[in-house]
Structure formats: structure tokens, C-alpha cells
N, C-alpha and C positions, 0 to 999 in steps of 0.2 A: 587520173591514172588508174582508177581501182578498176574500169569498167576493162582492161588490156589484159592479157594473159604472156607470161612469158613464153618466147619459141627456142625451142633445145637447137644449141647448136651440131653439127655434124660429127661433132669430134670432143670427146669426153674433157672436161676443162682440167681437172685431176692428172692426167695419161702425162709420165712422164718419157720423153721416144729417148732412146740411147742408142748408141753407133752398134753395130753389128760386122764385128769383125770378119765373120766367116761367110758375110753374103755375096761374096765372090768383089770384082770389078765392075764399079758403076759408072756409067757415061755419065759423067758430071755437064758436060755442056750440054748436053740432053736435059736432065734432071734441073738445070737452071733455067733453062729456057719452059718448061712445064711450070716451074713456079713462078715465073713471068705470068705465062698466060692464064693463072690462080691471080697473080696479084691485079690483074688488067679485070677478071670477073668480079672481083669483089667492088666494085665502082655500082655495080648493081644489083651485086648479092651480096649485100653484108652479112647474112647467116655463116659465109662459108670463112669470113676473114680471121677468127679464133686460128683456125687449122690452118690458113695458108699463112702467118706468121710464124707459128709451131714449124713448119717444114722448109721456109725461108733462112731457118736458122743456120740449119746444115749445108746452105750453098754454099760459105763462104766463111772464114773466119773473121771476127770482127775487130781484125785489125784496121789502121787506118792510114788511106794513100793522099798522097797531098800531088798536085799535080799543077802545075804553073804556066807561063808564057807571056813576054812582052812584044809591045810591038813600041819598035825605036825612032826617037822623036816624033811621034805622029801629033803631036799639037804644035800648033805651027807657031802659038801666041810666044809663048818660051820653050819649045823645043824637048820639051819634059817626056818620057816614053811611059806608057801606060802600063800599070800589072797589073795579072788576072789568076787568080789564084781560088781553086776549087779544091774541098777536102771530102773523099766519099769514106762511107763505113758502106759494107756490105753492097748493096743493093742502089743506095741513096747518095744525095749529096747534104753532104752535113753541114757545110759552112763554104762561104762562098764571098770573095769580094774580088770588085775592079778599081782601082786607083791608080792616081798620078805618083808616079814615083817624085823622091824629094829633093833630089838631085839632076843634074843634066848628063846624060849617057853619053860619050865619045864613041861610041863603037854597037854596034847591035851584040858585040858578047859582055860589054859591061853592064849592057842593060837587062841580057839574060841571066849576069851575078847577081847584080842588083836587085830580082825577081827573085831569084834564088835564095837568096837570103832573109828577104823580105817572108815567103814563104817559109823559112823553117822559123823563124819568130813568132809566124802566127800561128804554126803545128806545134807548138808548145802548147796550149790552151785546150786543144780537143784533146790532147795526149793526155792530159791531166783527169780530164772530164770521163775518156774511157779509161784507164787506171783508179776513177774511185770507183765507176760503177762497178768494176772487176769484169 
């Protein structure tokens, strides 16, 4: 590794960017969608991936959406209705599972509870995990 030289990334590792109150109104879906097509470049420019995490930051706050849905009795062996349950921060999907529910649903909205609850049991865990990171 000695024969390699390091290459300076585009954007000062140091710099820290802060919100700018006075710089008028910014198209945000605009502004997300550019740091899309940063994040879709860096697959083959990783010189530029320092900076387009730095500016990833300000799309969105890193709160965290949990988002759910079942689909009712679809196994036909016992009749059990499937949940599918996805939690995104930011940009990403952070945690993500599908399972048999462990009960037998009567109704496609018990099964939608049933989901529903299931989900908030398992947004306990990432909620913790972004509350220590701060």
C-alpha cells in the first residue's frame, strides 16, 4: 500500500455546511431529486461520495416512518394473513421484515390491526437506536 498516493476529495472533510436562513425559498423536491442523481453517481465515482452524504443530510430530517400492510388469509394451509412492515430514515430503508401473522384474521381490517400493531412493537427498537445516536 505504500506504492498508492491519496486523492483529495471534492469537498473539504473539515467544512462544516449550516442552514442559511436568508437564502430565500428553496425547491426542495428539486434539491432531493439532484441529490438522488449524486447518490446514483457515486456507484462510480466514489471520490464524490464524502460531499454527496454532507448535502444528503439537509433533504430530510432523520426522523423515522414506519409503513405497513397485510394481505388477508393468503396461506391457504391455515389461513394466517401475511405482514409486511418497512421502516425508512431519510433516504433508505432501515429495517424491514415479512411474516405470518400469529393469529387467524376474521376480517381484512383485523388483519390491518393486527399489522398495525405488530408494527408499532417493532418501531420501538429503531426509535431507540435513533434517540442514542441523537
Amino acid at each position: 500500500m505504500q506504492q498508492y498516493n491519496a486523492t483529495p476529495t471534492p469537498m473539504n472533510a473539515n467544512e462544516r455546511l449550516q442552514v442559511d436562513a436568508d437564502s430565500g425559498c428553496v425547491d426542495t423536491k428539486r434539491y432531493r431529486s439532484l441529490v438522488g442523481l449524486l447518490m446514483y453517481l457515486t456507484h462510480t465515482r466514489s471520490n464524490i461520495q464524502f460531499a454527496v452524504v454532507v448535502l444528503s443530510r439537509q433533504t430530510k430530517s432523520g426522523k423515522l416512518e414506519g409503513f405497513f400492510d397485510s394481505d388477508w388469509g393468503v396461506c391457504m394451509e391455515d389461513r394466517k394473513s401475511i405482514t409486511g412492515v418497512i421502516f425508512n430514515i431519510r433516504l433508505g430503508a432501515f429495517f424491514w421484515i415479512s411474516k405470518k401473522q400469529d393469529v387467524i384474521a376474521l376480517s381484512t381490517t383485523e388483519a390491518e390491526y393486527i399489522s398495525l400493531c405488530s408494527t408499532a412493537c417493532l418501531g420501538i427498537w429503531p426509535n431507540k437506536v435513533l434517540i442514542e445516536c441523537g
